[in-house]
One Martini backbone bead per residue (centre of mass of N, CA, C, O) as a GRO file, in nm:
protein
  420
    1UNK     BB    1  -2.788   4.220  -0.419
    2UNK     BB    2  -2.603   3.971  -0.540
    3UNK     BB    3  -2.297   3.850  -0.601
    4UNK     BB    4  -2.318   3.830  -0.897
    5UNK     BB    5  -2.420   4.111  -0.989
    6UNK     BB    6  -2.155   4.272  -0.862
    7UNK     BB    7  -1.937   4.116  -1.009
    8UNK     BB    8  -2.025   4.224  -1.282
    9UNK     BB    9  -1.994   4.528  -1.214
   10UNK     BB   10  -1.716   4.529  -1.140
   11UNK     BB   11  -1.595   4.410  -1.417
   12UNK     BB   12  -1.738   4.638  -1.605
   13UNK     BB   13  -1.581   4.888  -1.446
   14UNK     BB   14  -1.298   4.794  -1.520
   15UNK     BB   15  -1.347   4.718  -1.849
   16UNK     BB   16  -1.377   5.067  -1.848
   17UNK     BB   17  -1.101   5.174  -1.742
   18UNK     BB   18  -0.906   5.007  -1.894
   19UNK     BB   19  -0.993   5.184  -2.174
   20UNK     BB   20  -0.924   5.478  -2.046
   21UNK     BB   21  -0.604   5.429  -1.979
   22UNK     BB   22  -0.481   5.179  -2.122
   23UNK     BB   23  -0.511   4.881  -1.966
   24UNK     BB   24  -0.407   4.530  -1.958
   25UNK     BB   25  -0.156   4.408  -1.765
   26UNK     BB   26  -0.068   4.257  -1.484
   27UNK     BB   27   0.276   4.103  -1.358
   28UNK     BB   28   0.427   3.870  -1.194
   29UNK     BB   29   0.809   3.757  -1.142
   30UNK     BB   30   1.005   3.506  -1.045
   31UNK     BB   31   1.373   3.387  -1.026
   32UNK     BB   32   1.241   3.168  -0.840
   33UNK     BB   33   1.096   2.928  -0.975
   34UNK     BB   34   1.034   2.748  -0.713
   35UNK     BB   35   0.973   2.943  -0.471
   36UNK     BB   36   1.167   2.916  -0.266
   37UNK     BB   37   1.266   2.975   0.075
   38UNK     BB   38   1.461   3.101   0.318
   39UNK     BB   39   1.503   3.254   0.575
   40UNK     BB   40   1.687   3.544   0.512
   41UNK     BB   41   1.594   3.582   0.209
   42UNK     BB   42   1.548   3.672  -0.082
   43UNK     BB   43   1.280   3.798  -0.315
   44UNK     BB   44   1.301   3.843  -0.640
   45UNK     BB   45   1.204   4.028  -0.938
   46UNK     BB   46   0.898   4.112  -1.195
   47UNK     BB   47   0.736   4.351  -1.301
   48UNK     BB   48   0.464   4.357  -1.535
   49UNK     BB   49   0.347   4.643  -1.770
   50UNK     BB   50   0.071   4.680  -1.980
   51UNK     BB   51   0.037   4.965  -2.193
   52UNK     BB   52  -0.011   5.177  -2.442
   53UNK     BB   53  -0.003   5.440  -2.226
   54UNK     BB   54   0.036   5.658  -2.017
   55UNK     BB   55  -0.025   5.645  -1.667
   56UNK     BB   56  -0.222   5.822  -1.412
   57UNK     BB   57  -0.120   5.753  -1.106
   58UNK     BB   58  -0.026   5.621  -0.804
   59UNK     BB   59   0.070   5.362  -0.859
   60UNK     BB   60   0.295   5.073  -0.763
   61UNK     BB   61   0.242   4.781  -0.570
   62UNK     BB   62   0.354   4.574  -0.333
   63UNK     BB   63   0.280   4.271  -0.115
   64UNK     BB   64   0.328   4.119   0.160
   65UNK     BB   65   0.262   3.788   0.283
   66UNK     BB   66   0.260   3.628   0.659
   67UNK     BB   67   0.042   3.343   0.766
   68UNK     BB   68  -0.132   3.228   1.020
   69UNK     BB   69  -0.425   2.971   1.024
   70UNK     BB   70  -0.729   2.826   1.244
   71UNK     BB   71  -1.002   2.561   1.129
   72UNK     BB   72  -1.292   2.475   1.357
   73UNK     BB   73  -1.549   2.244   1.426
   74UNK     BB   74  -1.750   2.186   1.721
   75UNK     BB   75  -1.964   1.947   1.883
   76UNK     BB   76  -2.147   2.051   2.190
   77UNK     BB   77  -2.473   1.963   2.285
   78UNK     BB   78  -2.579   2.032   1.992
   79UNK     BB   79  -2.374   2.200   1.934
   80UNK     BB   80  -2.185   2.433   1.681
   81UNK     BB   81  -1.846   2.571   1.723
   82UNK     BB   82  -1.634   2.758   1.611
   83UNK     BB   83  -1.234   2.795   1.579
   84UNK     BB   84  -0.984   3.022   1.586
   85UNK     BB   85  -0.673   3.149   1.434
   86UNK     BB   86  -0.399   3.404   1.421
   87UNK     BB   87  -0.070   3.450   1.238
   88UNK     BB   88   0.169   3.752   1.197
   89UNK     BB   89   0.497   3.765   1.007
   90UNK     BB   90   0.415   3.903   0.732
   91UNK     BB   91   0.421   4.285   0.639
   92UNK     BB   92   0.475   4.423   0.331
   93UNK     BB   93   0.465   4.752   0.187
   94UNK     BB   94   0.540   4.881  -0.129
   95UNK     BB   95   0.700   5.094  -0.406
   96UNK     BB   96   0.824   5.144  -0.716
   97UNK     BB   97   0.579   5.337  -0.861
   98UNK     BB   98   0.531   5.575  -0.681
   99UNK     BB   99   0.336   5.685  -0.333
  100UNK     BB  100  -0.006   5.690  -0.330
  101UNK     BB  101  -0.036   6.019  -0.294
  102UNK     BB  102  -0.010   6.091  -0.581
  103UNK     BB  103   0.042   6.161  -0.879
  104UNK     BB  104   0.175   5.963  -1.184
  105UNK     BB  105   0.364   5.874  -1.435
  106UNK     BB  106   0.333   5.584  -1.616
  107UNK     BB  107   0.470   5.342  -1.773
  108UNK     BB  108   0.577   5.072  -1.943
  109UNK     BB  109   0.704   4.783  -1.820
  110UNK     BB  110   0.978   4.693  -1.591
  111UNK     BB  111   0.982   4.591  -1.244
  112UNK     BB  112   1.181   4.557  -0.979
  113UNK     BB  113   1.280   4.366  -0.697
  114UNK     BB  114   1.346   4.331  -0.319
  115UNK     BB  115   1.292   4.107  -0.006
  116UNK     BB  116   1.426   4.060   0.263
  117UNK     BB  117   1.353   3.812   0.503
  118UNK     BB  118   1.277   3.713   0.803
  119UNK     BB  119   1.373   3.580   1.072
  120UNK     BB  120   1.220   3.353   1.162
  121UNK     BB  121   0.985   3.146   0.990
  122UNK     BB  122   0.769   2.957   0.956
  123UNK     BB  123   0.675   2.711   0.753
  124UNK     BB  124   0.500   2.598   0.518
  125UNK     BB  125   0.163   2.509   0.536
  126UNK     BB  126  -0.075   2.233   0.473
  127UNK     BB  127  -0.430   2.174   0.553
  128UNK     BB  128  -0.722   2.109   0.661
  129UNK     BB  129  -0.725   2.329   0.916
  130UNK     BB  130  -0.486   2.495   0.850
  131UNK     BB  131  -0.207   2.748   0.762
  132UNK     BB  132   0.071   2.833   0.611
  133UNK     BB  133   0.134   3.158   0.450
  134UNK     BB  134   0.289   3.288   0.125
  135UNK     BB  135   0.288   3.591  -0.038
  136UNK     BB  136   0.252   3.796  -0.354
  137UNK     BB  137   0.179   4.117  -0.480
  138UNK     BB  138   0.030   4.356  -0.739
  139UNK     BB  139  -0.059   4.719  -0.783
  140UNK     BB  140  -0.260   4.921  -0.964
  141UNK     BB  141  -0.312   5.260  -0.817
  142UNK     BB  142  -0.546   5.487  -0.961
  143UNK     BB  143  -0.673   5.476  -0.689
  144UNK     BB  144  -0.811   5.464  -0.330
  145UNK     BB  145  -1.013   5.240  -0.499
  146UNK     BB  146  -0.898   5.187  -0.760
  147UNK     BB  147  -0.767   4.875  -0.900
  148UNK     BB  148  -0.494   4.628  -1.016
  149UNK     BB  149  -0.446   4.317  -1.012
  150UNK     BB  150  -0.272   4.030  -0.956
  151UNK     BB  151  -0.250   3.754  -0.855
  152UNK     BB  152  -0.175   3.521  -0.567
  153UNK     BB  153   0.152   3.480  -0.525
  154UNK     BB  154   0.291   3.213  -0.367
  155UNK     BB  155   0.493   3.047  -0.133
  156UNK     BB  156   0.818   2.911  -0.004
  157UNK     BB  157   0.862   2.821   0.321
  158UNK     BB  158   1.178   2.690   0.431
  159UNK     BB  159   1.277   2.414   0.618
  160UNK     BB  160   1.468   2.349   0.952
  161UNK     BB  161   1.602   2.007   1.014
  162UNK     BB  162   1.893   1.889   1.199
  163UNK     BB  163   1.913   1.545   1.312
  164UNK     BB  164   2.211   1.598   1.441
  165UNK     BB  165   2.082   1.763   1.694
  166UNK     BB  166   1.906   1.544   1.766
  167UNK     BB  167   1.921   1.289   2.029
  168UNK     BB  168   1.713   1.099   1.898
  169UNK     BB  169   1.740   1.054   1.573
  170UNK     BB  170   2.022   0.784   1.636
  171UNK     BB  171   1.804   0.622   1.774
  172UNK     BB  172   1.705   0.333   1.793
  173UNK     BB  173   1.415   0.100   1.767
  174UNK     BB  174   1.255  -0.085   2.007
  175UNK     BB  175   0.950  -0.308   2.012
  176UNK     BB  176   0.719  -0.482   2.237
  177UNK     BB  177   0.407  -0.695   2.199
  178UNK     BB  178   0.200  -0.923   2.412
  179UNK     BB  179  -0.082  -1.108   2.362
  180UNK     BB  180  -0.392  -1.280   2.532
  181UNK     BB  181  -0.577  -1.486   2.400
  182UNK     BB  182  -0.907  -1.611   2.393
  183UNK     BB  183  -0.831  -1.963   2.441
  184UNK     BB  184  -0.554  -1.909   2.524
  185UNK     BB  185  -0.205  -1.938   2.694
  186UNK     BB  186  -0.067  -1.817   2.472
  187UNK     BB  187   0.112  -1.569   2.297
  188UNK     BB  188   0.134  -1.276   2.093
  189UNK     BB  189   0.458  -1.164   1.977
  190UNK     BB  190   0.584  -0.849   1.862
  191UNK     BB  191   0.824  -0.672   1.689
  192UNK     BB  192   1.041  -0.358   1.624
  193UNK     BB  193   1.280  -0.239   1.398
  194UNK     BB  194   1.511   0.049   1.392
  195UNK     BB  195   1.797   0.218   1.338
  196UNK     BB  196   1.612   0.502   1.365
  197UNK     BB  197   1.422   0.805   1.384
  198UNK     BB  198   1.537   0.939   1.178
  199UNK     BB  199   1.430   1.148   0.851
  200UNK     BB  200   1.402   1.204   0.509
  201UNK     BB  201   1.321   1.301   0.243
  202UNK     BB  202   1.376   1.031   0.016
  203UNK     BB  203   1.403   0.817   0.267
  204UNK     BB  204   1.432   0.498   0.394
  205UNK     BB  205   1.235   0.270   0.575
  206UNK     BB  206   1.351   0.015   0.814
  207UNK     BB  207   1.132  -0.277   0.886
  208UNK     BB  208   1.187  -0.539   1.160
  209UNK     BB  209   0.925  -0.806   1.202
  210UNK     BB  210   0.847  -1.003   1.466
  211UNK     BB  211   0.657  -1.333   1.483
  212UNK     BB  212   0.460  -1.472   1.742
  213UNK     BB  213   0.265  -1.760   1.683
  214UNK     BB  214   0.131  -2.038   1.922
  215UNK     BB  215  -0.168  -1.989   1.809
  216UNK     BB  216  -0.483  -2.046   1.663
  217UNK     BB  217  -0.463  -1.812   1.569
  218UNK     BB  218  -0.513  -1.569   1.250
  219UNK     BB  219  -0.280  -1.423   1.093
  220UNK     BB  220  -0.292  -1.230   0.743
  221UNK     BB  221  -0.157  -0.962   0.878
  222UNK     BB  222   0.046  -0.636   0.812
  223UNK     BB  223   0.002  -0.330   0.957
  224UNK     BB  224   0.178  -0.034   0.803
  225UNK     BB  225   0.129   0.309   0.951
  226UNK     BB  226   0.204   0.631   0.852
  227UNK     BB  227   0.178   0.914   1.027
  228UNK     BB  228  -0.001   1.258   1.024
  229UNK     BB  229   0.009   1.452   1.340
  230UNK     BB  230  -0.221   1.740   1.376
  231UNK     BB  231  -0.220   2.046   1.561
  232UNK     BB  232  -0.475   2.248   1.647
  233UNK     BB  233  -0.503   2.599   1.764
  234UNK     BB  234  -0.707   2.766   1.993
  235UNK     BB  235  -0.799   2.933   2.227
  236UNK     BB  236  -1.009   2.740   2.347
  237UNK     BB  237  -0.889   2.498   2.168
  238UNK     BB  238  -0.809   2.151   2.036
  239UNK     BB  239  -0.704   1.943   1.705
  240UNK     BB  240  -0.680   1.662   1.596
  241UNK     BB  241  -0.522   1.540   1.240
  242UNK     BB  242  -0.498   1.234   1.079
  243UNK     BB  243  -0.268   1.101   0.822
  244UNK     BB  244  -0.220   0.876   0.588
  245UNK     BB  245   0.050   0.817   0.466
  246UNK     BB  246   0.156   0.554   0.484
  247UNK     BB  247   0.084   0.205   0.352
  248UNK     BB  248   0.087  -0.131   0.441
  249UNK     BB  249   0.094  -0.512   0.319
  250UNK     BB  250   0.172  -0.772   0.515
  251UNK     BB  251   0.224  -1.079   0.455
  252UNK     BB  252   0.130  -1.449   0.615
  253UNK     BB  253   0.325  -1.698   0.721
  254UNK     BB  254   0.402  -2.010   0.851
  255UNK     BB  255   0.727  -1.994   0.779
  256UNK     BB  256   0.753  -1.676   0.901
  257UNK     BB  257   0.876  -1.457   1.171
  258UNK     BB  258   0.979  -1.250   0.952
  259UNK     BB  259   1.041  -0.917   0.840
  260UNK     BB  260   1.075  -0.645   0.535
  261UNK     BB  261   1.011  -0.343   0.539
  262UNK     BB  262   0.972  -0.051   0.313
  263UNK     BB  263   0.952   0.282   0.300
  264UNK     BB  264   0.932   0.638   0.149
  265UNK     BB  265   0.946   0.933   0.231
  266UNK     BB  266   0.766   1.225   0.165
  267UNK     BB  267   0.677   1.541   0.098
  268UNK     BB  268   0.741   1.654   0.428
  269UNK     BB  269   0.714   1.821   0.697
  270UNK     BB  270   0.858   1.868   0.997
  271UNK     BB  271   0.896   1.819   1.308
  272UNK     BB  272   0.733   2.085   1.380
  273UNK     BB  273   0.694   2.466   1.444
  274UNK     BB  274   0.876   2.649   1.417
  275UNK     BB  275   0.731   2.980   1.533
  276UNK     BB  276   0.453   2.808   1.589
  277UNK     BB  277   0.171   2.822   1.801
  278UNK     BB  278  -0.068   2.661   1.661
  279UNK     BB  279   0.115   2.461   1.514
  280UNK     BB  280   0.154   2.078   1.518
  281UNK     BB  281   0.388   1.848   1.399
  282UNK     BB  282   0.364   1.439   1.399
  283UNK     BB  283   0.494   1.138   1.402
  284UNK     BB  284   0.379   0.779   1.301
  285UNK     BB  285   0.420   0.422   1.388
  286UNK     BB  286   0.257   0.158   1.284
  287UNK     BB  287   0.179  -0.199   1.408
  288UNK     BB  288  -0.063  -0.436   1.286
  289UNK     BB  289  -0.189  -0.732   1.360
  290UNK     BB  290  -0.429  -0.923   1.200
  291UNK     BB  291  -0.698  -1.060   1.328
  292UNK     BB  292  -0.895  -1.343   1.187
  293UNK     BB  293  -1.230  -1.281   1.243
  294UNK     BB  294  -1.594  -1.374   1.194
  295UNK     BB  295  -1.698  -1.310   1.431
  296UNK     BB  296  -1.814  -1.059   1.603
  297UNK     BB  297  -1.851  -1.171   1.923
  298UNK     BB  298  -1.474  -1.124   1.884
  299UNK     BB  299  -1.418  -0.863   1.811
  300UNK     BB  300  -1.454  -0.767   2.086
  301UNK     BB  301  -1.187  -0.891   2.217
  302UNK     BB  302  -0.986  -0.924   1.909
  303UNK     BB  303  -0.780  -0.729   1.897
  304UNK     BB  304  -0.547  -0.620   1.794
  305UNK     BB  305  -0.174  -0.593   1.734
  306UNK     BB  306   0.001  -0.296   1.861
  307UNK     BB  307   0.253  -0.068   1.740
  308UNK     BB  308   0.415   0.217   1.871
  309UNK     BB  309   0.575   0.501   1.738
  310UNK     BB  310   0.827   0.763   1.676
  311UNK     BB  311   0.902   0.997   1.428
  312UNK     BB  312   1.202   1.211   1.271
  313UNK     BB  313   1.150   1.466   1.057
  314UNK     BB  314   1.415   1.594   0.857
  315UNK     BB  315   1.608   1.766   0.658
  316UNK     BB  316   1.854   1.717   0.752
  317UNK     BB  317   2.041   1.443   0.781
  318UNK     BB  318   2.265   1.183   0.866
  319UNK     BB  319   2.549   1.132   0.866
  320UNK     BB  320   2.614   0.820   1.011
  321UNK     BB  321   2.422   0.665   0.798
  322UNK     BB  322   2.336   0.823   0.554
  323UNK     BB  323   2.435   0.915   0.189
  324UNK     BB  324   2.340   1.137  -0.003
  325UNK     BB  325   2.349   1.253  -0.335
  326UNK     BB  326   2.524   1.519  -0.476
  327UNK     BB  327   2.418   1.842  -0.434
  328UNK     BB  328   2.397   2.208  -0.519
  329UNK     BB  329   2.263   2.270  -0.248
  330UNK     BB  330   2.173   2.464   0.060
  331UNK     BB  331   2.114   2.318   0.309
  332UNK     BB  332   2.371   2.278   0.402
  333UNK     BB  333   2.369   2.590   0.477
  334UNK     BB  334   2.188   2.450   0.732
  335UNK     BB  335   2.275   2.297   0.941
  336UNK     BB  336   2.364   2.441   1.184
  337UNK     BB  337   2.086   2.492   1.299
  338UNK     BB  338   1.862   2.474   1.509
  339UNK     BB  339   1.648   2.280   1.633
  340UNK     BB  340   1.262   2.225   1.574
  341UNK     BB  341   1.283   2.139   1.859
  342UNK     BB  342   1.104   2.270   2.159
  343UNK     BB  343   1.189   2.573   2.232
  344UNK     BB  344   1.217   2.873   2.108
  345UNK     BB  345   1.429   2.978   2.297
  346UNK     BB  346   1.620   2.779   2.267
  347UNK     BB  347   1.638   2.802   1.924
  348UNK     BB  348   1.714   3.129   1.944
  349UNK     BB  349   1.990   3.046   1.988
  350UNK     BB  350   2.283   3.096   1.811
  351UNK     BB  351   2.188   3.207   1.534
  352UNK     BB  352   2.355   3.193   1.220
  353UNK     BB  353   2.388   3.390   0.954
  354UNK     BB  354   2.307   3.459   0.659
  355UNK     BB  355   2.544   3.378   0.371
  356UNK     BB  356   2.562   3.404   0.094
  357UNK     BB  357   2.300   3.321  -0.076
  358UNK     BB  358   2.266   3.425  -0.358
  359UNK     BB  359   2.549   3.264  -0.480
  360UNK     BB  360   2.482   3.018  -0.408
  361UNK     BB  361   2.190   3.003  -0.593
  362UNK     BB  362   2.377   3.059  -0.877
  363UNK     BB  363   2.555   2.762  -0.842
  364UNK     BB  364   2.298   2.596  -0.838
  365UNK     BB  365   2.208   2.254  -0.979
  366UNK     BB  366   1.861   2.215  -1.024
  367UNK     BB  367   1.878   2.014  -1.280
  368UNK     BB  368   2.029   1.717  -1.159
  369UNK     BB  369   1.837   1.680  -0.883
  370UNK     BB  370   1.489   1.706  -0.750
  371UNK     BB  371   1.486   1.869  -0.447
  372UNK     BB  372   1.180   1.950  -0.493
  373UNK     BB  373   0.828   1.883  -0.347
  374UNK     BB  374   0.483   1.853  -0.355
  375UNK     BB  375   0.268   1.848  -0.126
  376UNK     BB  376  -0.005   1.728   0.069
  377UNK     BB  377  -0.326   1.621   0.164
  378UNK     BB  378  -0.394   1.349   0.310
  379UNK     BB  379  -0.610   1.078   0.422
  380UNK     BB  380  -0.816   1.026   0.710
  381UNK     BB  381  -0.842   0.799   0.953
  382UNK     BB  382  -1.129   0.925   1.021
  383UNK     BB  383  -1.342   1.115   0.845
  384UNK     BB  384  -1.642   1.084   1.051
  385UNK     BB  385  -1.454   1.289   1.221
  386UNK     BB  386  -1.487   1.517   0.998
  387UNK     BB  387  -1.513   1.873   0.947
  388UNK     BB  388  -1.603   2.174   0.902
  389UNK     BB  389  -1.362   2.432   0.848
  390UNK     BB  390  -1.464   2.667   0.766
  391UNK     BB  391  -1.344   2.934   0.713
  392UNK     BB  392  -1.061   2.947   0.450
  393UNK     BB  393  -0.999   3.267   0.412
  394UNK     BB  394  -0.792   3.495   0.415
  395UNK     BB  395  -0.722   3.863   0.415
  396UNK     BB  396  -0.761   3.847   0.058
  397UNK     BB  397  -0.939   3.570   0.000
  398UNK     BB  398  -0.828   3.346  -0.023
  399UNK     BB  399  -0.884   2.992  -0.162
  400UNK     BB  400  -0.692   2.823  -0.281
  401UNK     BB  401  -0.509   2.606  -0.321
  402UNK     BB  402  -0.154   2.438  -0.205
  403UNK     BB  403   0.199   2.337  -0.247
  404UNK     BB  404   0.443   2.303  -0.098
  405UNK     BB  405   0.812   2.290  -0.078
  406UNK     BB  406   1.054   1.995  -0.051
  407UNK     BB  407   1.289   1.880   0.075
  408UNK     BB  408   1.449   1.614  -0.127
  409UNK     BB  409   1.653   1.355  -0.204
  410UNK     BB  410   1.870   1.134  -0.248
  411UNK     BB  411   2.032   0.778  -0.275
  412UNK     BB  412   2.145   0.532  -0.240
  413UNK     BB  413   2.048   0.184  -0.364
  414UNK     BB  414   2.179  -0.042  -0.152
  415UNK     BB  415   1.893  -0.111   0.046
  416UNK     BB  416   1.690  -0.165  -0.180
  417UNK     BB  417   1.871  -0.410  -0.300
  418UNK     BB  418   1.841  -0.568  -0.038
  419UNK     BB  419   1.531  -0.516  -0.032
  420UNK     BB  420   1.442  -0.723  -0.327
   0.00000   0.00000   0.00000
C-alpha cells in the first residue's frame, strides 16, 4: 500500500470515528496575537473544543515543543553523505481535562492554558540548513491509539542582544585597501568608514566610501554586499551558508572621490545563537570596487578591490548613538540581560529575574508602531554551491515554512533626510 492509499484510508477512520462521537473541530487561541515571547515569559491562550454532545475520551493533551536540527548534505570523493544535529530545549506534555489514563466525560466548550517557558531558550530561527523552532498543539485524545489534533502551531522565541554590552558595538570601523593593478605604477585604494560596529534591526547603517583612482584602469561602479553568515554544525561536520541580506550598487564617475551610501538593517536574528551550540549566525560587509575589464584573460589578474568588516546586529541600539522612537514595548525590560555573544558560561552569569511580565505586556501599545517583522532566508551568495538539505521535517513530521518575528526599531528620520 502506497503512502496516498494509507492516508485515504486513515481520513476514512477518522470521519467515520468523528461522526461516532460527534466530534466536529478543535481549534486552539493564542493571548498574544504576535506570537511572541521571550524566554522566561507565559505563554497562554484557550483551546476550543466543538462537539455535538458530550464525548467519553481520554482527555485534551497540550503538547509544546521546543528544538534545533540541522541539516546538510556533502559530497567527498563522490559519495554524498547526511550530516544531521538535534537539541531539545523544551518537552511540556500536560492535560486541560481528564488524565489520559482513564476514561472521562468531556463537553464543548473553552479550555484555558499557560505555561510559563524555561530561562535561557535560544531564540527562533529558520534557515536553509538548519532551524530553531518552537511549537505547540492541542489533541484530543479518543483512545491510546485514535486522537483528534489541531494543526501545529508555531511561535517565536525572541532573542535578547542589548549592544550596550558588547564592547566592540561603538567602536567605529576605519578600513582601508589598496591594489596595484597590471601595467599600471600607481595604486587604487578604497576604504570605508561607519560610526559604530552595532544596528539593530529597523536602523541606517551609514556607509562613506572614499575611492581613489589615479590609473587608467576604469571602475563603473561600487558594490556594497550585507550578508548573513550561518555555520551549521553537526557531529562530524560544519557548514556555512552565506546569504546576501542587502545589496547596493554606487555608480562611479570620475569627479568625485567621496560616497555615501546607506540601507536600513531588515527583521534579522541578532548576532550569535546563545545557548544553541549548533548554529551560529554572523554579519559581514563587503565593499568591493568593480573593474571594468572587457578582455577575459585579463579578468584573470585584474581581480576587483575588495574590503571586508564585522557587523553586529543586536536588539536593543546603543544608547549614545542613535535613539528610536518611544513605544510601548517590552525589549527595554531586558535590556540590563547579559551579551548574546562570548561562552554560553559567561553569559549565564548573573542573569536578572523576569519580573512583572505579563503586567508589562498588558500595557503596551503595539498597534502604534509595528515592533515585529517576519524574518525570511535571503537568496544564497553562492546557490551553485548549495546541496539539497535533505530531511527537514522535525520530529512531529513538521515541514511548513516559518517566518520568526524580530524586533524592528523605528528611528527619527534626521540621518536620512541627511542623505537624501
Amino acid at each position: 500500500m502506497d503512502k496516498d492509499e494509507s492516508e485515504v484510508e486513515q481520513s476514512v477512520a477518522s470521519a467515520a470515528l468523528a461522526e461516532s462521537i460527534g466530534f466536529q473541530n478543535i481549534d486552539i487561541v493564542l493571548d498574544n496575537p504576535q506570537q511572541v515571547y521571550y524566554s522566561g515569559q507565559t505563554v497562554s491562550g484557550r483551546v476550543l473544543l466543538n462537539v455535538t454532545e458530550p464525548v467519553i475520551v481520554l482527555g485534551i493533551r497540550l503538547k509544546y515543543k521546543g528544538e534545533a536540527q540541522v541539516y546538510f548534505t556533502d559530497r567527498s570523493a563522490g559519495i554524498r553523505r547526511k550530516f544531521s544535529a538535534f537539541e531539545n530545549y523544551l518537552h511540556v506534555e500536560t492535560y486541560l481535562a481528564g488524565d489520559g489514563k482513564e476514561k472521562s466525560t468531556i463537553t464543548d466548550g473553552v479550555y484555558p492554558f499557560n505555561l510559563t517557558l524555561p530561562e535561557n531558550l535560544p531564540c527562533s530561527f529558520e534557515g536553509r540548513y538548519g532551524r530553531v523552532r518552537y511549537s505547540i498543539r492541542a489533541l484530543l485524545d479518543v483512545t491510546t491509539i485514535y486522537r483528534f489534533s489541531t494543526n501545529i502551531i508555531p511561535f517565536t522565541v525572541a532573542p535578547i542582544l542589548d549592544l550596550n554590552r558588547d564592547p566592540l558595538a561603538a567602536l567605529p570601523i576605519h578600513a582601508q585597501q589598496s591594489k596595484v593593478y597590471m601595467g599600471q605604477t600607481e595604486p587604487i585604494t578604497i576604504s570605508m568608514s561607519l560610526p559604530v560596529h552595532g544596528y539593530v534591526p529597523g536602523q541606517t547603517i551609514p556607509i562613506t566610501i572614499v575611492l581613489t583612482n589615479p590609473t587608467t584602469i576604469v571602475i563603473r561602479k561600487i558594490r556594497i554586499v550585507f550578508k548573513k553568515v550561518v555555520s551549521y554544525h553537526a557531529t562530524e561536520k560544519s557548514r556555512k551558508h552565506k546569504e546576501i541580506v542587502v545589496e547596493v550598487e554606487q555608480p562611479v564617475s570620475k569627479e568625485f572621490h567621496s560616497y555615501d551610501v546607506t540601507f536600513d538593517v531588515p527583521a534579522v536574528p541578532p548576532t550569535g545563537m546563545i545557548h544553541c551550540s549548533i548554529i551560529d549566525v554572523l554579519y559581514t560587509l563587503k565593499v568591493e570596487a568593480c573593474v571594468d575589464v572587457s578582455e577575459w584573460y585579463y579578468r584573470m589578474f585584474q581581480k576587483n578591490l575588495k574590503l571586508r568588516t564585522n557587523i553586529v546586529v543586536g536588539t536593543v541600539p546603543l544608547q549614545n548613538y542613535e535613539t528610536p522612537q518611544k513605544t510601548n514595548d517590552m525589549t527595554e525590560t531586558f535590556s540590563a540581560l547579559p551579551l548574546c555573544t562570548g561562552t554560553v558560561e559567561e553569559r549565564e552569569n548573573n542573569v536578572p529575574p523576569l519580573e512583572n511580565i505579563e503586567e508589562q505586556e498588558k500595557t503596551a501599545n503595539l498597534s502604534s508602531v509595528p515592533l515585529y517583522e517576519k524574518s525570511q532566508i535571503y537568496r544564497s551568495s553562492k546557490p551553485d554551491r548549495d546541496d539539497p538539505t535533505g530531511d527537514e521535517g522535525d520530529s512531529d513530521g513538521e515541514v511548513e515554512p516559518y517566518s520568526p518575528m524580530y524586533r524592528v526599531y523605528t528611528f527619527k528620520s534626521d540621518r536620512k533626510k541627511k542623505n537624501d
